[in-house]
C-alpha positions in Angstrom: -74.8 14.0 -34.1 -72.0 11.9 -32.9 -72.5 8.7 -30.9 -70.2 7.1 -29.0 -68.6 3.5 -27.5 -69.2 2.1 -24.2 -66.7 0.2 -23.9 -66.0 -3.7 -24.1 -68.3 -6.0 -22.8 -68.0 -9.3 -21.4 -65.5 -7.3 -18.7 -66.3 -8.4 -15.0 -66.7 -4.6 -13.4 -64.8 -4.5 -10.3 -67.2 -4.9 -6.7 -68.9 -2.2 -5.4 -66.4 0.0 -3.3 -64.2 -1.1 -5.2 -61.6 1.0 -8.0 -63.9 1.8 -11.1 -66.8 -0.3 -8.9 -69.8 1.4 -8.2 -70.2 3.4 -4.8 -71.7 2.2 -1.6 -75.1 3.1 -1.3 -74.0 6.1 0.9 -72.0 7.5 -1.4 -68.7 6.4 -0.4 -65.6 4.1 -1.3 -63.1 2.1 -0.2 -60.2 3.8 1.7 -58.2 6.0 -0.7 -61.1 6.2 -3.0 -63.4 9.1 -3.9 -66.9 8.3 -5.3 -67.9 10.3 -8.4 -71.2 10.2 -10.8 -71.6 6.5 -8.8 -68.0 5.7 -9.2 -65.3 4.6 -7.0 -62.1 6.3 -8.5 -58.2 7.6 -7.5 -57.8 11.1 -6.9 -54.2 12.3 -6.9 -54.7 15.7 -7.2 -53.6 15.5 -11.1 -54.8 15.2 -14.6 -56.6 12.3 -15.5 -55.5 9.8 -17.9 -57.4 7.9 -20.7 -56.6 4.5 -19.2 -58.1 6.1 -15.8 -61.0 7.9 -17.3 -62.0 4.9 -19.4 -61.2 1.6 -17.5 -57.9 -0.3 -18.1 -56.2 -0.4 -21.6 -59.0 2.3 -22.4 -61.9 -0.5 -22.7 -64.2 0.3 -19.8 -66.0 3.2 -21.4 -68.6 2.9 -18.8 -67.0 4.6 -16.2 -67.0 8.2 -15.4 -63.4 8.8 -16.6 -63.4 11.7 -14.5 -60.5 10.8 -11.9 -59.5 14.5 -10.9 -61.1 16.5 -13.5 -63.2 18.2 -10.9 -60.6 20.4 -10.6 -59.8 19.5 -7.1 -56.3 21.5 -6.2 -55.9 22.0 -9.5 -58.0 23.8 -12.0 -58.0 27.4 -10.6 -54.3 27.1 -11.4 -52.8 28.2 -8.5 -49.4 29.0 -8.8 -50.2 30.5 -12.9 -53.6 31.8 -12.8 -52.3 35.1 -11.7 -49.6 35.4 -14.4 -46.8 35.1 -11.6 -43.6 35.7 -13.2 -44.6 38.1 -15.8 -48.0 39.7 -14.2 -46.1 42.0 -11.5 -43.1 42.6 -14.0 -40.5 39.7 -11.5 -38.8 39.4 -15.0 -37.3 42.5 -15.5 -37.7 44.8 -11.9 -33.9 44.5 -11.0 -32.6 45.8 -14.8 -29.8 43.0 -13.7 -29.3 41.6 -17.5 -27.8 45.4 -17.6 -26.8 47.1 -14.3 -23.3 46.1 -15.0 -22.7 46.2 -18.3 -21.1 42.8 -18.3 -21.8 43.0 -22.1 -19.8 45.6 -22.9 -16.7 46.0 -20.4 -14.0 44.0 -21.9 -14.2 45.8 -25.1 -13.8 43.6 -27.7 -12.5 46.0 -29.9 -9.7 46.9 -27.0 -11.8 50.2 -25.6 -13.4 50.1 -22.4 -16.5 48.8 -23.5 -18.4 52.4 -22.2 -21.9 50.6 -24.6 -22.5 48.8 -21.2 -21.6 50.6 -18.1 -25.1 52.3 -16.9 -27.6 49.0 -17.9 -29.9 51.7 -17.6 -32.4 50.0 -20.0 -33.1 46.9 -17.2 -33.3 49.8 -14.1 -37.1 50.2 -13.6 -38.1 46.8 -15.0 -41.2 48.2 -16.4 -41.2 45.6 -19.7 -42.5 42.9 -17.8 -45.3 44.8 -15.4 -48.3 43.2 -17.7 -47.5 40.0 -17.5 -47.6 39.1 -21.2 -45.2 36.3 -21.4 -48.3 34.6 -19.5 -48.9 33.3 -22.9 -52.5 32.0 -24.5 -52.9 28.8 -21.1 -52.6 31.8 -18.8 -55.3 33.2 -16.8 -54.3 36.8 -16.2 -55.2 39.3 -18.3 -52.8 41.9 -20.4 -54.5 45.6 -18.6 -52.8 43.9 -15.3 -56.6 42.9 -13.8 -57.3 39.8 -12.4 -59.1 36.9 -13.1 -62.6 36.7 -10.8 -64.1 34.0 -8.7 -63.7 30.3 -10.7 -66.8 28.7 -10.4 -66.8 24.5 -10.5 -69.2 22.4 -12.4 -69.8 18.9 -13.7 -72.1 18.4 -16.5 -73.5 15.1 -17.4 -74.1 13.2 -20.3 -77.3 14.5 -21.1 -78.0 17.7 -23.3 -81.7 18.1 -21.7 -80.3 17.8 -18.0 -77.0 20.6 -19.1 -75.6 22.3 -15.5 -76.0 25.7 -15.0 -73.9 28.1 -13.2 -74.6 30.2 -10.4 -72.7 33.1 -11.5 -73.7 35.7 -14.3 -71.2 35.6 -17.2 -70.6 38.4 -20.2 -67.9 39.4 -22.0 -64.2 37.8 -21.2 -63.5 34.3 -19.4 -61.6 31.1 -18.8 -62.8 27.7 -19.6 -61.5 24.7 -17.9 -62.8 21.2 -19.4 -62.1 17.9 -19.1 -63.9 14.3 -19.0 -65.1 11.4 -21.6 -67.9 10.7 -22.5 -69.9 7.7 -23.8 -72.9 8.6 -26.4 -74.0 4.6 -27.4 -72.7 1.7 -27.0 -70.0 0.4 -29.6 -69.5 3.9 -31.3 -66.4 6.6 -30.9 -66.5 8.1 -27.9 -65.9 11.4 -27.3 -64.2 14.3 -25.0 -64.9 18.3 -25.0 -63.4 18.5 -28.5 -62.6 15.9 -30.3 -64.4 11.9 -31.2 -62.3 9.6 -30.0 -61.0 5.6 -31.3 -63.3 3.4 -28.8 -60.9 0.7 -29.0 -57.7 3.5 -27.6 -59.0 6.7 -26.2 -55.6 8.4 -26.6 -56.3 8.8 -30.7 -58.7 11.1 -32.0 -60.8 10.2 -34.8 -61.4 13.7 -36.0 -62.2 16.9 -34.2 -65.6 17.7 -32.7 -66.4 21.4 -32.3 -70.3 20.9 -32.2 -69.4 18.0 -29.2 -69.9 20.8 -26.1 -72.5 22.7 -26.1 -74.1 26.0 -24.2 -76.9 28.3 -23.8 -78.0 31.1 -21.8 -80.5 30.0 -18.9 -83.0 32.6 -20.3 -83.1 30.6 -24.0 -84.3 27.3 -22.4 -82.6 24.2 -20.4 -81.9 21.9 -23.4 -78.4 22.2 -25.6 -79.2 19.2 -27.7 -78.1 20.1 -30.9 -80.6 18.6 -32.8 -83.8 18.0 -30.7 -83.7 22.1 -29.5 -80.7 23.2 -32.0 -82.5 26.9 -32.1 -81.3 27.5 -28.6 -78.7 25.6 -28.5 -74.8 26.8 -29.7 -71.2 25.3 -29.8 -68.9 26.3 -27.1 -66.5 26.6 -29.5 -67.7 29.4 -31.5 -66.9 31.3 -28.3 -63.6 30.8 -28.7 -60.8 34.0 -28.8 -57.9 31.4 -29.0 -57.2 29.3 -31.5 -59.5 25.3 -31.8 -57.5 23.7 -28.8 -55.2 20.8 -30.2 -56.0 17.1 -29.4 -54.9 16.0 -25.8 -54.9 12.8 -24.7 -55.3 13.8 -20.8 -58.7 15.1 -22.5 -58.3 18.2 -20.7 -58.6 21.9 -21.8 -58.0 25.3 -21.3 -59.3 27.7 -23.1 -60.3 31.4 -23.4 -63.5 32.9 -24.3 -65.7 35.9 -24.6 -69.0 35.7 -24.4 -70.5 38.9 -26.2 -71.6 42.4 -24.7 -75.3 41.2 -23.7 -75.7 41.7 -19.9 -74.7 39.0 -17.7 -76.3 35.6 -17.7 -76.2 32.5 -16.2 -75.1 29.6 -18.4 -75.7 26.1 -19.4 -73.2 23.9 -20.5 -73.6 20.0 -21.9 -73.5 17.5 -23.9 -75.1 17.7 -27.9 -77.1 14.9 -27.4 -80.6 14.2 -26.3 -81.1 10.2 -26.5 -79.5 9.7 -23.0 -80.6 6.5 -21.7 -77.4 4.5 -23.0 -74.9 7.9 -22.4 -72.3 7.7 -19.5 -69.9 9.9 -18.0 -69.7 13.6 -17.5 -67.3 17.1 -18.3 -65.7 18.7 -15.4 -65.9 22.3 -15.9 -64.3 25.3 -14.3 -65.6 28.5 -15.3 -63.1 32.1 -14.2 -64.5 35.4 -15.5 -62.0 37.9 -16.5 -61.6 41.6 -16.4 -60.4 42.2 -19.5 -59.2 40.3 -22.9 -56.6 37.9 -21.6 -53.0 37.4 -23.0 -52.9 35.3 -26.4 -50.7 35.7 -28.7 
């Protein structure tokens, strides 16, 4: 088990209502202000940043450090998800790059260049109908389905209070995470993946694959990895892709497959169980999938 930094202390937190203040009593905040796990805090409609998630200069670990990573406009990936580009074959329909046999018709050798004239190989534009230049971030998948309904969740910082999903998951599926998370005061903190420097949340200590954690609902409600380790198992041994590379948005995609068992509903959280001093939460975005997605 990992435990993680709070923060600096002595800081004056800003009034209530206020940016990175604590919400009014009615949930709400200041003009241009969402509230969020008792936070006042930006939302642009974009990724996070460490300095947003975690105070200013990275020092106010106390705060949700969420800032967007709901997902909000963003994490069902509209405008990729679908493998546009590559999933309905737009690359290659036309067979321009050889209807005209540009390549061929000076003839550099003097002849009439005849190698290029039909550009019959670019005609139907069938080498791009999969989509598989959608690459390993992409959410379509390489049969030409398409990914299911994404389902949004936030999980606190508590591995005996994990959130569970609505939807029944099995084999193939997309994982968006994101957030920060403080464990105890004065110790690394620590994001889906990786332990982080308290004192600059944009370095990684060392990677954390046991930091997120899941179960199926039917095993039991508690992903502590010690306290209830028996039913409790690391989101990334789920992984089809390869371990995600330290971000300092602290944001991931990733892709999954969850066995052949029958569909379950799933809880995901944090590994530990001592939550009293823990803070913050992981926004999490769960798409099922037809088939194997495209990874390369």
């Amino acid at each position: 088990m990992l435990a993680l930094v709070a923060g600096c202390s002595g800081r004056t937190l800003p009034s209530v209502g206020q940016e990175r203040g604590r919400c009014y009593s009615n949930r709400t905040c200041d003009l241009g202000l969402s509230c969020f796990s008792d936070r006042c805090v930006r939302y642009d409609g974009g990724q996070s940043t460490a300095s947003d998630a975690l105070g200013s200069g990275g020092t106010g670990g106390a705060l949700l450090g969420v800032g967007g990573t709901v997902g909000v406009g963003g994490t069902v990936g509209v405008g990729g998800t679908v493998g546009v580009g590559g999933v309905f074959g737009s690359g290659g329909r036309s067979g321009t790059g050889g209807a005209t046999g540009v390549s061929g018709a000076p003839g550099t050798s003097g002849g009439p260049g005849t190698s290029g004239a039909p550009g019959t190989s670019g005609a139907s534009g069938t080498s791009g109908a999969p989509g598989t230049d959608a690459g390993a971030d992409s959410s379509s998948v390489c049969d030409g389905g398409l990914p299911g309904t994404p389902e949004d969740l936030v999980a606190p910082a508590c591995g005996t209070t994990p959130v569970t999903t609505i939807a029944q998951y099995a084999g193939f599926a997309r994982l968006h995470v994101a957030g920060v998370l403080v464990n105890a005061p004065n110790q690394a903190l620590q994001d889906a993946f990786y332990n982080l420097d308290p004192s600059n949340p944009s370095v990684a200590l060392e990677a954390c694959p046991y930091c997120l954690r899941y179960n199926r609902l039917d095993e039991g409600v508690c992903v502590c990895s010690f306290e209830c380790a028996g039913i409790s198992h690391s989101v990334s041994d789920l992984l089809i892709v390869p371990y995600p590379a330290f971000r300092e948005d602290h944001i991931y995609d990733l892709s999954l497959y969850l066995g052949s068992s029958a569909p379950a509903r799933l809880n995901f959280g944090m590994a530990d169980c001592g939550c009293s001093d823990n803070d913050g939460a992981y926004a999490i975005t769960v798409t099922p999938l037809s088939a194997r997605p495209c990874v390369p």
